[in-house]
C-alpha positions as CSV (number, residue, x, y, z in Angstrom):
1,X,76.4,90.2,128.2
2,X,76.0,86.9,127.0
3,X,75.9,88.1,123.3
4,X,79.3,89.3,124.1
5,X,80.9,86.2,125.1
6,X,79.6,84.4,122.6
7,X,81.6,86.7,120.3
8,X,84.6,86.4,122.7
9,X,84.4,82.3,122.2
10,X,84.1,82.6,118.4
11,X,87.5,85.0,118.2
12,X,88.8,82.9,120.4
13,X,88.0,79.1,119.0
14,X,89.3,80.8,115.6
15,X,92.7,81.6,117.0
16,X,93.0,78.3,118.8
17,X,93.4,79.9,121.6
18,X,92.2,78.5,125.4
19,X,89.0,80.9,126.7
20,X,91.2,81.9,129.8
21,X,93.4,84.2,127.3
22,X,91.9,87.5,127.5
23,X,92.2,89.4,124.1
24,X,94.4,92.1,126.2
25,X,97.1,89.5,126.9
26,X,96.5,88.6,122.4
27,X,99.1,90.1,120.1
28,X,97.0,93.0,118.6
29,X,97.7,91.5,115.0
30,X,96.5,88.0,116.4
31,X,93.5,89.9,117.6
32,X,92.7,91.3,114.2
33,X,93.2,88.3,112.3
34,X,91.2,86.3,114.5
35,X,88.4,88.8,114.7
36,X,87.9,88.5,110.6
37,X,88.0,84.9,110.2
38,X,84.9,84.7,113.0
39,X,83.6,87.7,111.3
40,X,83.9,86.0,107.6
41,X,82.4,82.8,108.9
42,X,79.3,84.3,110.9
43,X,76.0,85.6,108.9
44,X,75.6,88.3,108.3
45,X,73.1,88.8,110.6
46,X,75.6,87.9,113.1
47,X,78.1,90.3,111.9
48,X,76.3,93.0,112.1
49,X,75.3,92.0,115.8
50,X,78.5,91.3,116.9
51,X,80.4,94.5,114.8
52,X,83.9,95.0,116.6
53,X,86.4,97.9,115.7
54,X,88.8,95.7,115.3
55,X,87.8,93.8,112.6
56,X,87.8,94.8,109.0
57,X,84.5,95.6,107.5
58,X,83.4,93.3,105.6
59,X,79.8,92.9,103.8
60,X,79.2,89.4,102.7
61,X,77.3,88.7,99.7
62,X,75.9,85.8,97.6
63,X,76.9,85.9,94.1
64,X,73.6,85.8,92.1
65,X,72.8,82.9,89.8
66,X,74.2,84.5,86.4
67,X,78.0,85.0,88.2
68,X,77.7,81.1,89.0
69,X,80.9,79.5,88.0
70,X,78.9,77.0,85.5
71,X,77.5,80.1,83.6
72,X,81.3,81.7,83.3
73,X,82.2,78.8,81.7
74,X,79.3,78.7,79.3
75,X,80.4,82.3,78.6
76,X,84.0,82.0,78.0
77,X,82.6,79.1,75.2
78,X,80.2,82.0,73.9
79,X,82.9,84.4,73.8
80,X,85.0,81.6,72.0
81,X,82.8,80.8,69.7
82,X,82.4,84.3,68.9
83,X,85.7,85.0,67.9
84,X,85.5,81.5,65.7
85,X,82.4,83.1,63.7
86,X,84.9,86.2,63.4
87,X,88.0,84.2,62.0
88,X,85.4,83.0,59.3
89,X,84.4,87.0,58.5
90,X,87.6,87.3,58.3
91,X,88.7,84.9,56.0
92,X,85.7,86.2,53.6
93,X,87.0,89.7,54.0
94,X,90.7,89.1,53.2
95,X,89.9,86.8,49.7
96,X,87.4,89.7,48.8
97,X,88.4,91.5,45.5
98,X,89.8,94.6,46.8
99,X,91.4,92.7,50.3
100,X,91.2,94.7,52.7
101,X,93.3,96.9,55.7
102,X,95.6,94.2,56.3
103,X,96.4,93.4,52.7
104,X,96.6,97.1,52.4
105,X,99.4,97.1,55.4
106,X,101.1,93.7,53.9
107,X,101.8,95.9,50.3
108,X,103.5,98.5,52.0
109,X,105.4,96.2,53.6
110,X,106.3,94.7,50.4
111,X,106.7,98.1,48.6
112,X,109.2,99.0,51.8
113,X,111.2,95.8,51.3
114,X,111.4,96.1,47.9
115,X,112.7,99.9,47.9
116,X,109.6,101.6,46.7
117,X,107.2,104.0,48.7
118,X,104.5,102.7,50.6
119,X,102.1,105.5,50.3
120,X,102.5,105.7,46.5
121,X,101.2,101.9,46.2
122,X,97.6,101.7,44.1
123,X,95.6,99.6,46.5
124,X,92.1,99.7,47.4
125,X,93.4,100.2,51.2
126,X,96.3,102.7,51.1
127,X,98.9,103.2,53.9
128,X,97.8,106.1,56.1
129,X,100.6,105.3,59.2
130,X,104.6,106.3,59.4
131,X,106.7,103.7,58.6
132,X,107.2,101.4,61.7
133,X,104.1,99.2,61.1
134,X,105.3,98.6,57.3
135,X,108.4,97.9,58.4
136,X,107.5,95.4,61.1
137,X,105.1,93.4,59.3
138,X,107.8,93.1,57.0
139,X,108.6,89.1,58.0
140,X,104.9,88.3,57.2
141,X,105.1,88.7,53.4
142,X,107.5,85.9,53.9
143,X,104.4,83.9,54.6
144,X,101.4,82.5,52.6
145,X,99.0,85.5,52.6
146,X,96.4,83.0,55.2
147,X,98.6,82.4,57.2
148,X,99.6,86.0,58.0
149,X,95.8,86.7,58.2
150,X,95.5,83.9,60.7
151,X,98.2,85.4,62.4
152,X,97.1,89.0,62.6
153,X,93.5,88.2,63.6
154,X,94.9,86.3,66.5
155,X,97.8,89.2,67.6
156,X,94.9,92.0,67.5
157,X,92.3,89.2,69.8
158,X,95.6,89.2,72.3
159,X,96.5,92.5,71.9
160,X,92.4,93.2,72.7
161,X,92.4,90.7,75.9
162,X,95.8,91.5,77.5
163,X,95.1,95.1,77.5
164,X,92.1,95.0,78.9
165,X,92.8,92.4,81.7
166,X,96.5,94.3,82.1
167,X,94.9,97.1,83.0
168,X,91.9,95.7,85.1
169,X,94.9,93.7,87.1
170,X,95.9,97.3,88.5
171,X,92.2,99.1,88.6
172,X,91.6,96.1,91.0
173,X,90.2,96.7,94.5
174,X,89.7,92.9,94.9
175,X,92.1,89.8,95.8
176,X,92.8,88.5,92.4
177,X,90.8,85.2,93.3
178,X,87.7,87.2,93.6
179,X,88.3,89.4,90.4
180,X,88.5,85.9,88.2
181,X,84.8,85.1,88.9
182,X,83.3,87.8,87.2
183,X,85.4,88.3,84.2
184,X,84.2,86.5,81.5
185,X,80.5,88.4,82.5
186,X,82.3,91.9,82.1
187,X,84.4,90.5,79.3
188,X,80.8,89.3,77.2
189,X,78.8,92.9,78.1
190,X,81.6,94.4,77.0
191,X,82.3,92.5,73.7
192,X,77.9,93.1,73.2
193,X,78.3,97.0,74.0
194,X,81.3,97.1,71.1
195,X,80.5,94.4,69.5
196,X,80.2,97.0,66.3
197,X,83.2,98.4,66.4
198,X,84.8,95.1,66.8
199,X,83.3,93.4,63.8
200,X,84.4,96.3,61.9
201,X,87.7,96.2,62.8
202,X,88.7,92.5,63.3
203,X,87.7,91.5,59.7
204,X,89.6,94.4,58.0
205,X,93.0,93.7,59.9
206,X,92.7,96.8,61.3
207,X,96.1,97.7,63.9
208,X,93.6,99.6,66.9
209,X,94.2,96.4,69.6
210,X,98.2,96.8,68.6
211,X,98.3,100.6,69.5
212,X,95.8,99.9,72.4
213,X,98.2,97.4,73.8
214,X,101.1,99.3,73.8
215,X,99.3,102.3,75.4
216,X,98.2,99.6,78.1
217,X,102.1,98.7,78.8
218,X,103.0,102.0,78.8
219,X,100.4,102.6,81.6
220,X,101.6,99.4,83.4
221,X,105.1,100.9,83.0
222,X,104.5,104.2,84.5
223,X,102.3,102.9,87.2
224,X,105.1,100.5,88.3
225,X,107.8,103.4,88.3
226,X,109.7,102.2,84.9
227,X,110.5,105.5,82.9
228,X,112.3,103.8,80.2
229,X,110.2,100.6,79.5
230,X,107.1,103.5,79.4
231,X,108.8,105.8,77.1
232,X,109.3,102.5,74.7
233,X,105.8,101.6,74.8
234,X,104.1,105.5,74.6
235,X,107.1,105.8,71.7
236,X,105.7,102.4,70.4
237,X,101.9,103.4,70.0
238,X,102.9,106.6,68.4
239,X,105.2,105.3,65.8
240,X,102.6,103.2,64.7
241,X,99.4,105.6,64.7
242,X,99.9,109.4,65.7
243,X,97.1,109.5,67.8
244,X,98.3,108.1,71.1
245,X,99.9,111.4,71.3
246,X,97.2,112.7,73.4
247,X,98.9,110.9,76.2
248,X,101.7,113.4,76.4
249,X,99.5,115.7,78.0
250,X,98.4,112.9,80.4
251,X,102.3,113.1,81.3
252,X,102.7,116.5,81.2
253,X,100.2,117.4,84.0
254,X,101.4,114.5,85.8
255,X,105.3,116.3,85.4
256,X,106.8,112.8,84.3
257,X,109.2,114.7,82.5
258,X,111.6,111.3,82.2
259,X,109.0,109.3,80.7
260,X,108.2,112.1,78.3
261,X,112.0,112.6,77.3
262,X,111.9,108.5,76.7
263,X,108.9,108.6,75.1
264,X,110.2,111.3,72.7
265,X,113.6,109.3,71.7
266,X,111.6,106.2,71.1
267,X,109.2,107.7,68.9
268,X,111.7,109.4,66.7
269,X,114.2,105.6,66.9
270,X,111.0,103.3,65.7
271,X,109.8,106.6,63.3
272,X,113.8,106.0,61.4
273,X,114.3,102.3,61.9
274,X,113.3,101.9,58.0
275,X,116.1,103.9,57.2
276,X,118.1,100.5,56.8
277,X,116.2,99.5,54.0
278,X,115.8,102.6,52.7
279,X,118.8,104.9,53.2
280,X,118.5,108.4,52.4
281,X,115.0,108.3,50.8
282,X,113.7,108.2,54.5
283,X,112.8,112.6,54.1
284,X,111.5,111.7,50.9
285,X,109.0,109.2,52.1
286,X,107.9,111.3,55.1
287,X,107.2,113.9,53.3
288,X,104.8,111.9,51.2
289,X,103.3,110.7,54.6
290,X,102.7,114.2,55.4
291,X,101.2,115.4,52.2
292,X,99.3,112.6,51.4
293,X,98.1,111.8,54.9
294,X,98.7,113.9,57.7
295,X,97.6,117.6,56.0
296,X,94.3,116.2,54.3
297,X,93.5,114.8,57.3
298,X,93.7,118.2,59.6
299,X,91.7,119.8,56.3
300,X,88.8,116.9,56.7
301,X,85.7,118.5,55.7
302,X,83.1,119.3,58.2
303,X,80.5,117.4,56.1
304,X,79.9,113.6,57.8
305,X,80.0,110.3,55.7
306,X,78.8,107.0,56.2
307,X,82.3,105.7,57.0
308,X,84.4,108.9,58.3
309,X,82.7,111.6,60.5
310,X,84.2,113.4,63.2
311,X,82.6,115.7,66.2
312,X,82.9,118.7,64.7
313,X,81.5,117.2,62.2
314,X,78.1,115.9,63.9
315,X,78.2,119.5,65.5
316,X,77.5,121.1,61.9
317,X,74.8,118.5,61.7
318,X,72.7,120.6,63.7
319,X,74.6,124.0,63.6
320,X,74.8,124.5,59.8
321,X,75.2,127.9,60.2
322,X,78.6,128.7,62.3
323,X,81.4,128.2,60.8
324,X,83.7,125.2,60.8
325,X,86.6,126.7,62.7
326,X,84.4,127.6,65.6
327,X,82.5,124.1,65.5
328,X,86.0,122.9,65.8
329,X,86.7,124.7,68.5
330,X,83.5,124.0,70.3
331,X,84.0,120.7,69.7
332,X,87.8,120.8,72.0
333,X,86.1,122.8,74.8
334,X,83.7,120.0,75.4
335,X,86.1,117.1,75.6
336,X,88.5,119.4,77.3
337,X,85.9,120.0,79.6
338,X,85.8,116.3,79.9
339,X,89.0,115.4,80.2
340,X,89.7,118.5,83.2
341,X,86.7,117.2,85.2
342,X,88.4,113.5,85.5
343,X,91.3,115.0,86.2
344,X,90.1,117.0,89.2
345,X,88.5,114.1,91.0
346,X,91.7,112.5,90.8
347,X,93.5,115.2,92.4
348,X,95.5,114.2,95.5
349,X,94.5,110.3,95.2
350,X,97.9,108.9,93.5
351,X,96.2,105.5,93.4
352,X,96.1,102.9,90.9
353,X,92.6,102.3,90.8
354,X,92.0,106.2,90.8
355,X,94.1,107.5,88.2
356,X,94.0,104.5,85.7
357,X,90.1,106.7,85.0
358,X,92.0,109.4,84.2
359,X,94.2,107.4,81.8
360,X,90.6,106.0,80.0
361,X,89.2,109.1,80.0
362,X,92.6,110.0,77.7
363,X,92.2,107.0,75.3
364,X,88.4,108.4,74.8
365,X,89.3,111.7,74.5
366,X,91.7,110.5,71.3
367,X,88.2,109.7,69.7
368,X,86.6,112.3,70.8
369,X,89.5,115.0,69.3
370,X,90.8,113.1,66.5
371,X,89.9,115.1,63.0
372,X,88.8,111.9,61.3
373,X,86.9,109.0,63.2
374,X,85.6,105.6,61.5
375,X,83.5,102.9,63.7
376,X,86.6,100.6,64.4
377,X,88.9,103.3,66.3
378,X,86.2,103.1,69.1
379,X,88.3,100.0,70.5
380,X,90.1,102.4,72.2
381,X,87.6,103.2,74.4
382,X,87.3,99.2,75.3
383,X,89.1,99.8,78.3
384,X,86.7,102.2,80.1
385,X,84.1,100.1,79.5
386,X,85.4,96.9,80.6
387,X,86.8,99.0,83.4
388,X,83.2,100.5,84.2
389,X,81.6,97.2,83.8
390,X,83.5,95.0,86.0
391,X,82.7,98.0,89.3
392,X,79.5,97.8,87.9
393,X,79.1,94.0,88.8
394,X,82.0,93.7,91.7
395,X,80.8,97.2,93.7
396,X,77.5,97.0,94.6
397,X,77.7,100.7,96.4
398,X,79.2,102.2,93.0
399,X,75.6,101.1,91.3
400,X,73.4,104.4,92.4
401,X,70.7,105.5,90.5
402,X,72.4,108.3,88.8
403,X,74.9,106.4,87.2
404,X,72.4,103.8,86.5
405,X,70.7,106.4,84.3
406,X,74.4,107.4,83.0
407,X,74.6,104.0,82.1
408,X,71.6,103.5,80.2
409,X,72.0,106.7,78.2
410,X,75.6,105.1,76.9
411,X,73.6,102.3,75.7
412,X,70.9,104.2,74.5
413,X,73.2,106.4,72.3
414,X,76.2,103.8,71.3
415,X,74.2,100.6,70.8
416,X,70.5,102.0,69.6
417,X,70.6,105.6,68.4
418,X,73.5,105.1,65.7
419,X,71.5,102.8,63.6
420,X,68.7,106.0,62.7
421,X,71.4,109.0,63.4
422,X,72.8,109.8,60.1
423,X,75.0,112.9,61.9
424,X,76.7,110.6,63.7
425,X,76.3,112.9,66.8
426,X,74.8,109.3,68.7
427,X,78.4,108.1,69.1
428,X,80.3,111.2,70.3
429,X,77.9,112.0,72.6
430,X,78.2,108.1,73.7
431,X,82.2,109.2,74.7
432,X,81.3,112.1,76.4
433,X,78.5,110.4,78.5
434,X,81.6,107.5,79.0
435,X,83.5,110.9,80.5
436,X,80.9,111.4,82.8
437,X,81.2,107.8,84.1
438,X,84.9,107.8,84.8
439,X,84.5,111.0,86.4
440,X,81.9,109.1,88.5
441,X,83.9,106.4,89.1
442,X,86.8,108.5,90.1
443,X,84.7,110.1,93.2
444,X,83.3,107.5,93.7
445,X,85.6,105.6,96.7
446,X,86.4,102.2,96.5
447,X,85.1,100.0,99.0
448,X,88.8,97.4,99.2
449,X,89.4,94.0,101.1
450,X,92.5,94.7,102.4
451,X,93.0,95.8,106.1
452,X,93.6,99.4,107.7
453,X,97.1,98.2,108.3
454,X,98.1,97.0,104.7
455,X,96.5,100.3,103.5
456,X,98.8,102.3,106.4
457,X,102.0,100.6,105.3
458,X,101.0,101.2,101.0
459,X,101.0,104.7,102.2
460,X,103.8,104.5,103.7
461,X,106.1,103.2,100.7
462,X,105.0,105.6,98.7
463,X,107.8,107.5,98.3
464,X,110.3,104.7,97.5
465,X,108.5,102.3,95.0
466,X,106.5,105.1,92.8
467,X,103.6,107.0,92.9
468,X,101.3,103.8,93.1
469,X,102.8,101.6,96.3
470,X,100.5,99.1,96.0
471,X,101.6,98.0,92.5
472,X,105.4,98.0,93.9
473,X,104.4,95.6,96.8
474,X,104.5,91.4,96.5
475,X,100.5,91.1,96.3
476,X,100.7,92.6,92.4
477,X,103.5,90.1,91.2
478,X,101.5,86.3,93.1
């Protein structure tokens, strides 16, 4: 009885109330607010003692010593200087005889301008995308050639950072406030897990953080109910490199059929926009595209090299005998596989933090499919691991044993097994154990901060702001 009325006091004393108000004569909101302010402010020893229904359950923990807000800042100045040691590399790689991607992206640009056709330039980098990128980078031959490196390296860092963060703002199941604190942790174990496909991309100018950006917005677009602005970014990211594409079918089972018809326009507006420099050569060009990119590509022998490899590729590795159409195929099933099993545990949960797996699990699934893979289009797969690492750290109940061991085995194959596996087989398998995890993390259900009611009236706005409420309310746009 008297544990009781101590409880009584502390709601009480926290709602400035005088002891002689019962809590049946307190609003019931009063009640409920009151309730988890004492509740936030007892122990936890406390808490559990004094558990009421009305109160929103909370589990209090201490941040451990490595989450401290002394060590974030030591690791955004790691993270910092990290990027400073990449600028350098950078440098080095674009005054290389040769050049590199960028350079290779800057002649086309200057072939474009000039009238010529990018894809019959001799470089040591040719232009393997359609026109848009060549004829967007057109205002930085303008510039001195460092200058326009400068500025490249410090678009794709941007493009890297806001898609990640842009995307982690809507897998959220924290307050904002909270979320801060641990990302520049996830943000470092992130940039160590890919740290080889990042300094294999950065220094070459390679345009992967463009395209994942834009695939990010699109995301943000369609989550927030904006067919249009979606369609231009989806239309963006495919104008620039085909393999976005994949997303259609995340659109397609979704039955966005306005973002799709959007997203079709786009593609086909940005794909023509050259035609104002080039008139009616535009066909002409295209079809150069197609014979000197797009069908060797689909053709791409099953044999693996040390810079291009694919999964079917690996597969023949280790299965030298069946032939390539059906290593191909096997190939598909598995990712397919994949891809179908995310999809399922999302089924009936129109959520944000639910279905933004299943858009992940898409990105990966472009690496997985695509016929031709090199070490720095695994950015596109930064997402699902920043994603993954930042539950890892924020829910403790998502860290079970299993996907403990799931973990490990990504690290074992993506960070430790490709420097000895000459098949290559160590980084597909990598994606498909990262399919694994989201479909893990999309089961797995979300312990969130917010109370009963908040979650009652998100529900109930579901129909008029979208098919994720909580992204449509004021809390997203503090």
């Amino acid at each position: 009885m008297m544990d009781s009325q101590e409880a009584l006091d502390e709601v009480l004393a926290a709602a400035r109330l005088p002891k002689q108000h019962s809590p049946e004569a307190m609003p019931s909101e009063l009640v409920s607010e009151a309730a988890m302010e004492a509740k936030m402010r007892r122990p936890p020893e406390v808490t559990a003692k004094h558990d009421n229904p009305m109160t929103v359950e909370t589990i209090e923990r201490r941040d451990p010593w490595w989450l401290g807000g002394k060590i974030q800042v030591c690791t955004l100045c790691v993270m910092a200087a990290i990027f400073l040691l990449l600028l350098m590399y950078v440098f080095r790689m674009a005054y290389r005889i040769g050049g590199c991607d960028f350079k290779g992206y800057l002649s086309a640009s200057k072939s474009l301008w000039e009238g010529g056709n990018p894809y019959q330039v001799e470089t040591s980098y040719p232009y393997l995308y359609p026109l848009f990128l060549a004829f967007v980078l057109i205002p930085l031959t303008f510039i001195p050639y460092g200058l326009a490196t400068v500025s490249w390296f410090v678009l794709c860092v941007a493009s890297l950072v806001g898609a990640c963060l842009s995307l982690q703002r809507i897998a959220s199941c924290e307050s904002r406030t909270a979320m801060v604190r641990y990302l520049p942790t996830a943000g470092l174990i992130s940039m160590f897990l890919l740290f080889q496909p990042i300094l294999c991309g950065f220094p070459q100018g390679q345009v992967n953080p463009i395209v994942l950006l834009c695939t990010a917005l699109f995301y943000g677009s369609y989550a927030r109910n904006r067919p249009l602005r979606a369609g231009a970014w989806l239309g963006a990211a495919i104008a620039i490199k085909v393999v976005p594409a994949v997303l259609v079918v995340f659109l397609i089972v979704r039955r966005q059929y306005r973002i799709l018809l959007w997203t079709l326009l786009f593609t086909v507006l940005f794909c023509t926009l050259p035609v104002i420099i080039v008139g009616k050569g535009l066909p002409a060009y295209y079809q150069s595209y197609l014979n000197a990119v797009v069908w060797p590509s689909m053709a791409h022998t099953m044999a693996n090299s040390r810079t291009h490899y694919s999964f079917a590729g690996s597969l023949a590795c280790i299965l030298p005998t069946v032939p390539g159409i059906w290593l191909k195929i096997i190939a598909g099933l598995i990712v397919t596989a994949g891809l179908l099993a995310v999809e399922l545990a999302a089924v009936g949960f129109r959520r944000p933090s639910r279905d933004i797996w299943c858009f992940c699990g898409y990105l990966v699934g472009c690496l997985a499919l695509s016929p031709v893979v090199e070490l720095h289009h695994f950015v596109l797969a930064a997402p699902a691991v920043f994603l993954l690492t930042v539950k890892t750290i924020v829910d403790h109940s998502w860290t079970t044993r299993a996907v403990g061991w799931w973990m490990g085995a990504f690290v074992a194959c993506f960070v430790v097994a490709v420097e000895w596996d000459e098949t290559k087989l160590a980084y597909f398998a990598s994606l498909i154990i990262l399919l694994v995890l989201l479909f893990l993390a999309n089961r797995h259900q979300q312990v969130t901060l917010g109370t009963r009611k908040e979650t009652q009236v998100g529900e109930a706005v579901a129909s008029e702001h979208g098919p994720f409420p909580s992204l449509s309310a004021a809390s997203l746009n503090r």
